[in-house]
N, C-alpha and C positions, 0 to 999 in steps of 0.2 A: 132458535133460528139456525139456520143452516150454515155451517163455515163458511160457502161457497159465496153468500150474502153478505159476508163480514169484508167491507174493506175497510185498506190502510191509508189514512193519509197523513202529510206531512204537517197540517195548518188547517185549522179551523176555526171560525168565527163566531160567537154565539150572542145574539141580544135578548137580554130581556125586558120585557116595557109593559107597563101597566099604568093605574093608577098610582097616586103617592101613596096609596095604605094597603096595594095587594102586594107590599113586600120586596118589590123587585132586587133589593140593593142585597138582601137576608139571601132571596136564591141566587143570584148571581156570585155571592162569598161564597156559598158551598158548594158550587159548582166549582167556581174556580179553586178554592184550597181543598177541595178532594182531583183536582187535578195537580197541582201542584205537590198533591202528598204521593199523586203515581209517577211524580217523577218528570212532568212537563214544564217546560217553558211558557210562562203566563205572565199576560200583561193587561188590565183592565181598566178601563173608567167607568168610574158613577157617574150618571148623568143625572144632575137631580134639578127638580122645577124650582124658578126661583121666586114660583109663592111659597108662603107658608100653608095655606091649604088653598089649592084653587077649586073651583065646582069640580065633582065626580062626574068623569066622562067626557072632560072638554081638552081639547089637545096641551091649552097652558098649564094641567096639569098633569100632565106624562111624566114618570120618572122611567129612567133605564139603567142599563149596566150590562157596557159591553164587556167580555173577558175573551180573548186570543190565545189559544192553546197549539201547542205545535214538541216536534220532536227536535225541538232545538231553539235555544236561548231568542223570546220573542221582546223586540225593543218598542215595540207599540201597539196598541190595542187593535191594529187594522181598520183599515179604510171604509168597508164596508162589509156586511154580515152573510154568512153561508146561513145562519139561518135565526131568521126573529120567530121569538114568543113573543106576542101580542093578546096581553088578556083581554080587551076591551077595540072596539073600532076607533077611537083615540088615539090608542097606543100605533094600530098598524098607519091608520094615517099620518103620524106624525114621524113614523120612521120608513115610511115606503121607499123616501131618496136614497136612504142607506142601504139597498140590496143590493145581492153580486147576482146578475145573469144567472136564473136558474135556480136561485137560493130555496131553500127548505121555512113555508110560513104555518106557524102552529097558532092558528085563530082560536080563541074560546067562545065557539057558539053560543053558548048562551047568553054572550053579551050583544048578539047582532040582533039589534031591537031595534024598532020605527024609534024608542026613545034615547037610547044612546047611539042609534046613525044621526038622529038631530042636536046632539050635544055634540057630536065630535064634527059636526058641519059637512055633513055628506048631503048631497044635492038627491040622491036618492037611494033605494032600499036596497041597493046591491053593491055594497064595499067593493068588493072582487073586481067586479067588471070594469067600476068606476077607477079603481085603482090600475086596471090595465094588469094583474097579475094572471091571467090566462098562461105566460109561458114559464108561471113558477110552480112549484111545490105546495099547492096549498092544503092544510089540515086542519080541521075543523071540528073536533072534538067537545063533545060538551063538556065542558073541563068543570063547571061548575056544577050542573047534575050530578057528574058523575063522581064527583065530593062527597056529596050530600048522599048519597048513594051509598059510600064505601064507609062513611062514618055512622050512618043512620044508629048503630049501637052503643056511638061513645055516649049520650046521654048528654051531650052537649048542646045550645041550642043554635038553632040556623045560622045567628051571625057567626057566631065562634066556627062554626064548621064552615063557612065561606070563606073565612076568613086562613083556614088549611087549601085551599085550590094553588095556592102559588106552590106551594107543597106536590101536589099532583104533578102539575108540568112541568116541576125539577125530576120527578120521577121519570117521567118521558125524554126527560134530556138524557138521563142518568143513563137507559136502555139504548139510546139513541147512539150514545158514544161511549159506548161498554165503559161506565163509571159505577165503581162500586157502592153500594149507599151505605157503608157501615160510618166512615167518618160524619157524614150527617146526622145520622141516626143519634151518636154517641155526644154529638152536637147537643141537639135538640133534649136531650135525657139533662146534660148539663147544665142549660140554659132553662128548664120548666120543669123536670124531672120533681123535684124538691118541692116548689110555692106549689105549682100544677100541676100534677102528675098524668091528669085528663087528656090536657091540650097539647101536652108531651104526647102522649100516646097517638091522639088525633094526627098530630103532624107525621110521625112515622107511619103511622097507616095510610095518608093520604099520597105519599112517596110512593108508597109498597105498588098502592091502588095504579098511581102512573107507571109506574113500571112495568107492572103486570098487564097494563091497557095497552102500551106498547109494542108489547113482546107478542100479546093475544090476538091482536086486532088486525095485524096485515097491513095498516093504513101505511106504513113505510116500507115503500123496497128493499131497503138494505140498512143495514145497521153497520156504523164504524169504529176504525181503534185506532188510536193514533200515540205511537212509540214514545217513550220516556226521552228524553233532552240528555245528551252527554254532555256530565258536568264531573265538577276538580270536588274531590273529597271530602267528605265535612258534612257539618248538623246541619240542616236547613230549614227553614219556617217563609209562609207569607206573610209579607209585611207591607204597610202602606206606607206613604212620606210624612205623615203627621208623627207616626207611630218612629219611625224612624230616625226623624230629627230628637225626638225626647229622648229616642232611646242615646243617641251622640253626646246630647249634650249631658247627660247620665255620666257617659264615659267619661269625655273629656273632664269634669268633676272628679272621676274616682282617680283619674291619672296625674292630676296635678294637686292632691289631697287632701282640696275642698269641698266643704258642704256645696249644694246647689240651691239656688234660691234663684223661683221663678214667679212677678209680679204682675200679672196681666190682666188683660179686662176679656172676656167671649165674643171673639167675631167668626162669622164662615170668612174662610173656611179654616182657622187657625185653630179653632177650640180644643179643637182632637188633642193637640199638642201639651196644654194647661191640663184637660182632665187623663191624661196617661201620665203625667210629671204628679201629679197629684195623686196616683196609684204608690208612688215610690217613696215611701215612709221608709219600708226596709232600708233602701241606698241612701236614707237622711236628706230626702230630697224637702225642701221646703217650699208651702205653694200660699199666695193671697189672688183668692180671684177678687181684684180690687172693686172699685166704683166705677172705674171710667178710664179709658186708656191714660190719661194724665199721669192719676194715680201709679197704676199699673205702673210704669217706665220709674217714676220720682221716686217708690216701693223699692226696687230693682237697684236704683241708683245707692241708696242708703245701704242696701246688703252688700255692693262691690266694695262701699269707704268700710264695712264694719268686717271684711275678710269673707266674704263669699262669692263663688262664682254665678254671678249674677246674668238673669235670664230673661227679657220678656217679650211676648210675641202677640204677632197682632195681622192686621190686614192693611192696605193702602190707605182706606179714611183712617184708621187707626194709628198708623204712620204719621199720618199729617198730623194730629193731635200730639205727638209726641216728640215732632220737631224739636219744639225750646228747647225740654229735658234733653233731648238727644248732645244739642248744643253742650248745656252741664256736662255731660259726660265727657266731653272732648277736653272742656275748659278745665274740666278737674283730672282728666287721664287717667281715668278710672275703668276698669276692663269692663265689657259688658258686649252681651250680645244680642242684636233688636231682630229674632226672626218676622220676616214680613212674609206671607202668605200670598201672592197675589192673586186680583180680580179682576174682572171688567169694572172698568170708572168710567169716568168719572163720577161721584156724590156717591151715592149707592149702589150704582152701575146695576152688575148686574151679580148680585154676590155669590152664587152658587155655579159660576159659569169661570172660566181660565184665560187668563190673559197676563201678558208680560211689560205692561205700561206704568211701573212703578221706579223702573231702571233712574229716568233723570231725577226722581225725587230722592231716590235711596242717596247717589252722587251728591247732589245741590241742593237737597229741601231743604235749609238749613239757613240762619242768617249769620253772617259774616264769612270770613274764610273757618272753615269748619268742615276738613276732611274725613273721612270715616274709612274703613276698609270695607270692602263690598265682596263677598263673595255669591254665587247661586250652584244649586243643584243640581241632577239634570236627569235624575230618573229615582224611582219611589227609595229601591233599596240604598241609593249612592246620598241617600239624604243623610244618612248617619255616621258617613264619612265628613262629609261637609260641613255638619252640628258640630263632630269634633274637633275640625282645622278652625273653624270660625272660634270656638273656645280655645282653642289654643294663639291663637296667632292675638286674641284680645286678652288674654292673661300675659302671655310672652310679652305684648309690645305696647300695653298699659294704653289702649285706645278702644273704644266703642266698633262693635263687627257689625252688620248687615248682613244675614243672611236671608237671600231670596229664593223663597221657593213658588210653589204655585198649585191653583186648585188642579188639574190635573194632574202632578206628581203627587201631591199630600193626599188624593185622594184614591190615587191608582195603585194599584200593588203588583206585586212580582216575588218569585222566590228571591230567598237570600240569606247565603249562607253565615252563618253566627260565629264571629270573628271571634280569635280568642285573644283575651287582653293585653296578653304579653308582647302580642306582635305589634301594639301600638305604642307609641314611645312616653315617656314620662312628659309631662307638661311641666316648665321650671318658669313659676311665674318670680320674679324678681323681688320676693319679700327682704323686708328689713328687719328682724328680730329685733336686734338691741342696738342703741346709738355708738356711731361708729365716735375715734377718737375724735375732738374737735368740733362734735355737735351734728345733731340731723340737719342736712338739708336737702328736704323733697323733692326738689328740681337738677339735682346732679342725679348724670344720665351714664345709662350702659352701653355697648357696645351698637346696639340696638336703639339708642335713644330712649329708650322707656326708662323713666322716675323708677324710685323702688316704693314697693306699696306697701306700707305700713299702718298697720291694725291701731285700733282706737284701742285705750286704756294700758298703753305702756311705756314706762317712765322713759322719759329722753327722747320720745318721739312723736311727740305733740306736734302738730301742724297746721296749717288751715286749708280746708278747702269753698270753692264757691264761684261764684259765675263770675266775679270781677278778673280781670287779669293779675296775674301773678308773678312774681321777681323769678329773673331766669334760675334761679340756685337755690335762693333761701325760703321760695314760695309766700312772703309776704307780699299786700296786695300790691300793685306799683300800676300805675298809669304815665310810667316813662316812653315817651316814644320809642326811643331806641330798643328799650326793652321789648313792647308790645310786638315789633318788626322782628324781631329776634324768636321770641315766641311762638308769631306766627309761619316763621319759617322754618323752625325745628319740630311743631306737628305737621307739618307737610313733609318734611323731609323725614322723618320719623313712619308717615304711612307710606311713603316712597319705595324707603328701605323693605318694606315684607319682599319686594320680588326678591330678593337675596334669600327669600325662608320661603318661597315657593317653587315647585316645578315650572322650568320651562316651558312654554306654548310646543305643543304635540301637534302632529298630521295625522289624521287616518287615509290611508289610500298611499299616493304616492305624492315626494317633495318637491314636487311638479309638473307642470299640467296644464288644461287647456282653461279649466274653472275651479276654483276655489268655493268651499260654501263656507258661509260662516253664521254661525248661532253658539246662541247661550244659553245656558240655564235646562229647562225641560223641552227644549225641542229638539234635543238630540236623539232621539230612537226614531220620529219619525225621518231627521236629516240622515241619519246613517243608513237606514236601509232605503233611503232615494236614491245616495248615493252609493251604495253596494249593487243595487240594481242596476244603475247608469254604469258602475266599472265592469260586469259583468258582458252588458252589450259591447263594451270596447272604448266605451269615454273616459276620455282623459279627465276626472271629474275625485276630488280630494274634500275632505271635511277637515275644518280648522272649527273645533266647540272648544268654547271658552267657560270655566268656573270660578277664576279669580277673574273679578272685573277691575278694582281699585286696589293697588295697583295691577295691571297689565303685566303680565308674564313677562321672561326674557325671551327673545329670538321674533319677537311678531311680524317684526319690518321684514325680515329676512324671510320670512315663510312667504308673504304677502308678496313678493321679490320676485316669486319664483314661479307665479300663476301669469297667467294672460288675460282673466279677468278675473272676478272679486263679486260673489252677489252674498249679502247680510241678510236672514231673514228670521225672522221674529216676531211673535202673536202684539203688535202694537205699529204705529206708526212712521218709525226708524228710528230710534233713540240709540240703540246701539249702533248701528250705521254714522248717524252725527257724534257719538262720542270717539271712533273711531276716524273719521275725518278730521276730528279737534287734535287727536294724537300721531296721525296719519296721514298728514296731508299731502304725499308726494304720490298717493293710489287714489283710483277712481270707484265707485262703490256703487256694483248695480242694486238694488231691493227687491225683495219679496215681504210683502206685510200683510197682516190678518187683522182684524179684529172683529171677531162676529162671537166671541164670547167660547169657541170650539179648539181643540187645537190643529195643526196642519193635517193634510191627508197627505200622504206617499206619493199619491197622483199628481195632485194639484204641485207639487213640488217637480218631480219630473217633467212637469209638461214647461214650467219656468224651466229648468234648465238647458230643455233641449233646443228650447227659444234662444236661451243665449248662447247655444254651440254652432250655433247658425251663422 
């Protein structure tokens, strides 16, 4: 192709969408971490169906995966796409809303059949027209033909060669936006090279095949490149948030130098987290995929009394089930940390889909007064910062953590560059070795209020633990009122005190202004670049994102102080909005709320704001 045809852009969008079995989630990774290996800013979601198999061809079962690549540090996957792959008339139907003005669509003809335009509920025989894309980009490729075409000598049979087409049209991405195919390639060798050498082969040939149909064919005007991302020094790797969190809480174990011990049961979208902990035998990581979340958390509990940094993760229903035990862990003060994953709920909701409506149950699902510390995440890489403060702050201050994260951060990825260990501080969890003069007693407290935790089988420090209430000092059971009242006001005031061992509440933007936004957890790349766009036109328009939830940073009243309005927004109902009201009652509190199972758009966010500058 001719230089002259080569242009550069800053940001590009790319979806890919098919059926659940043609792959999409495999091309979309190597698309995105051979962009990420040239040096881009990348930020992606899975989008995945929340059947387990739905009929082939019908829009309930699309899978996608968008990835956003750009010459500079991207905080979310973008709004809408410069250009969908659409293997199947399913797949373009089910993503048509999601186009930009103009976008680039790569149809696989072969799938535009009387029998999959009637599975995917087309009214009639012309997708195109009916979809109204006359003023886009459309290409139409026989992408499955032309498979079966490039392979015809692997000696493999038709399914297996179909089943390389998703292969093809990463080849055409690859030509599309000058991406090299050797990381793929070196991929696919390692991943089949060894059991299958055949269907290793196959897949790189069927690259090669889109690449070369691309480059041969004329059917695109122009072909793009888009510049490496200025970034600060250092190894880099993509990583997702499942991957992330395991990798923190790894850490935070080697820094306070404890075994890890993780109890859990498999839910979406947490699983990720249990079978990468379960990789790490090297780092003495120790895993039970239990029975049943019960289990799971009760597992967890027994490893924090017997000296491990104890771990287990799960999802919203999975949560609830874990309440009681949750409680034990308060009543015994024993460190432990319950990563929750969240979903759309309620009951089964909607489990492979993102939502933030877990917040009041993390807080309050619990019976009696029964604090916890809560923190959440707020983007894939920053997840294994947050695994390790969540381990630390529950080893440090001898109380059960919460950490929330969610299916669009555990699921999304981003480069990120690979800390080195030194620069993270030691974890000093308050153990007791040997009985001090005068006799152990478990319930005398540090400076921090946390008991000191003492290991089973060593002499002079036998104690008891268990759900009944316990003597403020000597930890024998006691059902004194006074006592009970005492208790229950030294774990509250106990989880109080972290804001003293946390960062103050931060502003992005300026310390004041005409609107405030405020969110939590993973909705921060879409909130920051709403509002980097709204400061850019000239609004007075600031971001307050919060990661410690329980307790509350220091400085919030004062930030809150200093705006003219106040709007909370968050993939749920407003629970953060009302927890902030309980704490805040002298500010008024506009909302923005979602729950469609998606997370925010940049737009849909903008256009609230402007509303409220009005």
């Amino acid at each position: 192709m001719e230089q002259s045809k080569v242009r550069e852009l800053q940001d590009v969008v790319i979806r890919f969408s098919g059926d659940s079995g043609d792959g999409m989630q495999l091309t979309g990774t190597l698309f995105s971490d051979t962009s990420a290996l040239l040096g881009n800013g990348i930020s992606t979601f899975p989008d995945y169906p929340a059947e387990i198999r739905a009929p082939q061809g019908t829009v309930a079962g699309v899978s996608g995966f968008q990835v956003h690549f750009g010459d500079h540090r991207e905080l979310n996957p973008g709004d809408y796409c410069d250009v969908l792959v659409a293997m199947n008339p399913a797949a373009l139907k089910a993503n048509r809303k999601w186009l930009k003005p103009g976008a680039t669509v790569i149809l696989d003809g072969d799938s535009v059949t009387e029998e999959h335009l009637k599975k995917a509920g087309f009214a009639t025989l012309d997708p195109l027209a009916e979809l109204k894309l006359d003023e886009y980009n459309v290409v139409v490729p026989d992408i499955t033909s032309l498979t079966r075409e490039a392979l015809k000598e692997t000696g493999l049979d038709n399914k297996a060669i179909v089943k390389c087409k998703n292969m093809f049209a990463l080849g055409i991405c690859f030509w599309l936006f000058d991406r090299p195919e050797d990381y793929a390639l070196r991929y696919l060798d390692g991943k089949f090279a060894k059991k299958n050498p055949a269907v290793a082969q196959a897949n790189k040939l069927a690259i090669e095949a889109g690449y070369n149909y691309a480059a041969n064919t004329h059917q695109f005007a122009n072909h793009y490149t888009v510049a490496p991302a200025p970034r600060e020094k250092g190894t880099y790797r993509s990583i997702n948030g499942n991957v992330a969190t395991a990798w923190g809480l790894c850490a935070a174990a080697e820094k306070a130098g404890l075994p890890l011990f993780c109890g859990s049961y498999p839910i979406t979208p947490a699983t990720v987290i249990l079978e990468e902990l379960a990789k790490r035998k090297d780092l003495g990581v120790k895993t039970i995929q239990a029975e049943d979340e019960i289990a799971g958390i009760c597992t967890a509990i027994g490893a924090a009394f017997a000296g491990n940094f104890a771990v287990t993760t799960t999802s919203g229903p999975g949560l609830s089930l874990k309440s009681e035990a949750l409680g034990l862990a308060v009543m015994t003060e024993l460190p432990l940390v319950v990563v929750d994953v969240q979903r759309g709920g309620p009951s089964t909701g909607l489990p492979t889909k993102t939502e933030q409506s877990d917040l009041q149950q993390a807080l309050y699902g619990r019976n009696g007064e029964c604090p916890v510390i809560v923190v959440a995440a707020s983007s894939p890489s920053d997840c294994f910062h947050y695994a390790f403060e969540a381990g630390r702050l529950a080893m440090e201050h001898m109380t059960p953590v919460i950490l929330l994260s969610d299916g669009f951060i555990a699921n999304g990825s981003e480069p990120w560059r690979i800390p080195r260990m030194e620069d993270y501080p030691a974890i000093q969890p308050p153990i007791v070795d040997k009985a001090p003069e005068g006799g152990f007693m478990p319930y005398v407290r540090n400076e921090k209020l946390a008991r000191g935790w003492a290991f089973p089988g060593k002499v002079g420090l036998e104690h008891r633990v268990g759900g009944l209430e316990k003597d403020s000092v000597k930890g024998c059971i006691s059902h004194d009122p006074a006592n009970h009242q005492k208790m229950t006001d030294t774990r509250a005031a106990k989880v109080a005190k972290v804001a003293e061992d946390i960062p103050p509440q931060s502003v992005w933007g300026d310390a004041e202004g005409d609107l405030l936004v405020v969110g939590w957890g993973g909705t921060h790349g879409h909130l920051q670049n709403a509002v980097d766009e709204m400061r850019k036109e000239g609004k007075k328009v600031s971001l307050c994102h919060f990661n410690y939830i329980n307790p509350l940073p220091k400085g919030v009243r004062e930030i809150f102080a200093s705006f003219r309005k106040i709007v909370v927004c968050e993939l749920n109902e407003g629970q953060f909005a009302a927890y902030l009201r309980q704490n805040f009652q002298e500010f008024s509190y506009e909302q923005y709320n979602k729950c469609e199972g998606l997370p925010f758009t940049v737009a849909e966010l903008k256009q609230k704001f402007e509303s409220l500058l009005k």
